[in-house]
C-alpha positions, 0 to 999 in steps of 0.5 A: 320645431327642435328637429328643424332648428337643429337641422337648419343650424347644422346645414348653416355650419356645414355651409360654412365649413365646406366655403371656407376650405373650398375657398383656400383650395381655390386660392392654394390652386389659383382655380377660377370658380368659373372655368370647368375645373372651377366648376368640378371642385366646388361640385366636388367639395359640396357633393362629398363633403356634405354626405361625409360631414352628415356621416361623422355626424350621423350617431349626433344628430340621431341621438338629438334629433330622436331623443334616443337615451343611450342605455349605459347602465341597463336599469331593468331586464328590457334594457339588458335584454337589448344590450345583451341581444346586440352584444351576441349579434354583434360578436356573431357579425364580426363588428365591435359593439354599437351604443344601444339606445331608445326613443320615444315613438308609437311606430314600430321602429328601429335604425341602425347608423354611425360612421364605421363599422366599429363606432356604430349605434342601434336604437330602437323605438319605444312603440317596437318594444311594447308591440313585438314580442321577443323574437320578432324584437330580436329579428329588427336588432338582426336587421340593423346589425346587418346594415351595420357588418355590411358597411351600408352607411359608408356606402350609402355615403359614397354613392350620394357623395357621387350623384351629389357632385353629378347633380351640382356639375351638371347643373352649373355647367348648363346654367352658364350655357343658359346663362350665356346664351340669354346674356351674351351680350350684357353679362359675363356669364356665371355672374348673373341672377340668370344664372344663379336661377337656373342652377338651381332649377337644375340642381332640383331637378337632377336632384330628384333624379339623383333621389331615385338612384339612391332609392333603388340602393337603399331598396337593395341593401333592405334585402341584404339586410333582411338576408343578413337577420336570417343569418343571424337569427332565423328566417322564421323571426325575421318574417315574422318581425315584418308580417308584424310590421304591416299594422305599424304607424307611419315612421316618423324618421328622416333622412338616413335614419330612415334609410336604415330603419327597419320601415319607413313612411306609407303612401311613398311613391316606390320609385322613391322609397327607401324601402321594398313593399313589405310583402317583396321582403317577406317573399325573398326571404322563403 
């Protein structure tokens, strides 16, 4: 409950934000909300400026919405071990040191996310720490700092930014031809209950094939990710860590943070899933 609480206050603040600049720049260019410009500057607005508030706000909302404790003060030798295992693979990757934390979840787990290379957090689960043994530890941590020297966040930001502001253009663009076709003779288009239902069907339906593109992104960055560990650390940690992975517990995470997690959730079609089957993985990696 606190998990969707927070996410529906959060999108409701974003709303917010985004129509009140996307009224002062309609106001400031004396652009019509319906003309095609109109159009573009509202997908444009909506699309890019909700993926890169999320992004600024990403190590926020991640730390609230798993509990994650931010190791400050390492207060035993696991808690040092991490700090130190990231400290050496961040030197190694050419990034500036991430906030370390732990959360508290049964699954095997870990995420990496922040909004730049050099203001970054990785946090690792509870049920990873107790259930892999060191290297296979150390490989995930491998893993997230890779997603990090990358630069997949930022990335990953702009490529939904884009199919974002596709999705809404598109979509409003034929719900005023449906919309003015079915009242031609009664409304002025753009302004109609018609209208504003048929965007939305538009907008989930493009959506879901807006989903797939991100999906088969955040699949490849996986590899990347993957390739970046074996660097790191070995390819013999790193495969281990994810022949390890196949007795997890479904992940628990949402969102990018699963995006970036070192697993995500079973029983997803693939088309959708941000990540590739574990076996591809373990594959690519030999």
């Amino acid at each position: 409950m606190k998990r969707v609480v927070l996410f529906l206050l959060t999108n409701l603040a974003v709303m917010l934000v985004l129509g009140i600049v996307l009224s002062i720049l309609m106001s400031v260019f004396g652009i019509s909300n319906r003309s095609l410009g109109g159009i573009l500057m509202i997908a444009t607005v909506f699309g890019f400026g909700g993926s890169f508030i999320s992004l600024f706000m990403s190590k926020w909302m991640a730390k609230k919405s798993t509990g994650a404790y931010v190791i400050e003060q390492p207060r035993n030798e696991t808690e040092h071990w991490l700090v130190n295992t990231v400290a050496a693979q961040a030197k190694k990757a050419g990034i500036a040191m991430p906030e370390v934390a732990i959360y508290d979840s049964p699954e095997m787990n870990a995420f990496a996310t922040g909004p730049s290379k050099n203001n970054s957090l990785v946090a690792v689960s509870s049920g990873l720490l107790q259930h892999m043994d060191q290297d296979q530890a150390e490989a995930v941590l491998a893993h997230e700092v890779s997603h990090v020297a990358n630069g997949d966040m930022v990335t990953l930001t702009l490529i939904q930014g884009v199919v974002n502001t596709f999705v809404i253009f598109i979509a409003k663009v034929l719900a005023g031809i449906v919309d003015n076709f079915i009242n031609s003779d009664e409304e002025e288009g753009g302004s109609s209950w018609t209208y504003f239902l048929f965007d939305m069907i538009f907008q989930v339906l493009f959506g879901v094939l807006a989903s797939v593109i991100v999906a088969y992104y955040s699949r490849k960055r996986e590899f990347a990710a993957d390739a970046g560990a074996a660097h790191l650390v070995g390819a013999q940690k790193m495969r281990s860590a994810l022949e390890r992975l196949k007795q997890n517990h479904p992940s628990q995470l949402e969102g990018s943070m699963m995006a970036f997690g070192i697993a995500s959730g079973k029983g997803v079609a693939e088309l959708f899933s941000s990540h590739p089957p574990l076996d591809e993985r373990i594959n690519a990696l030999r």
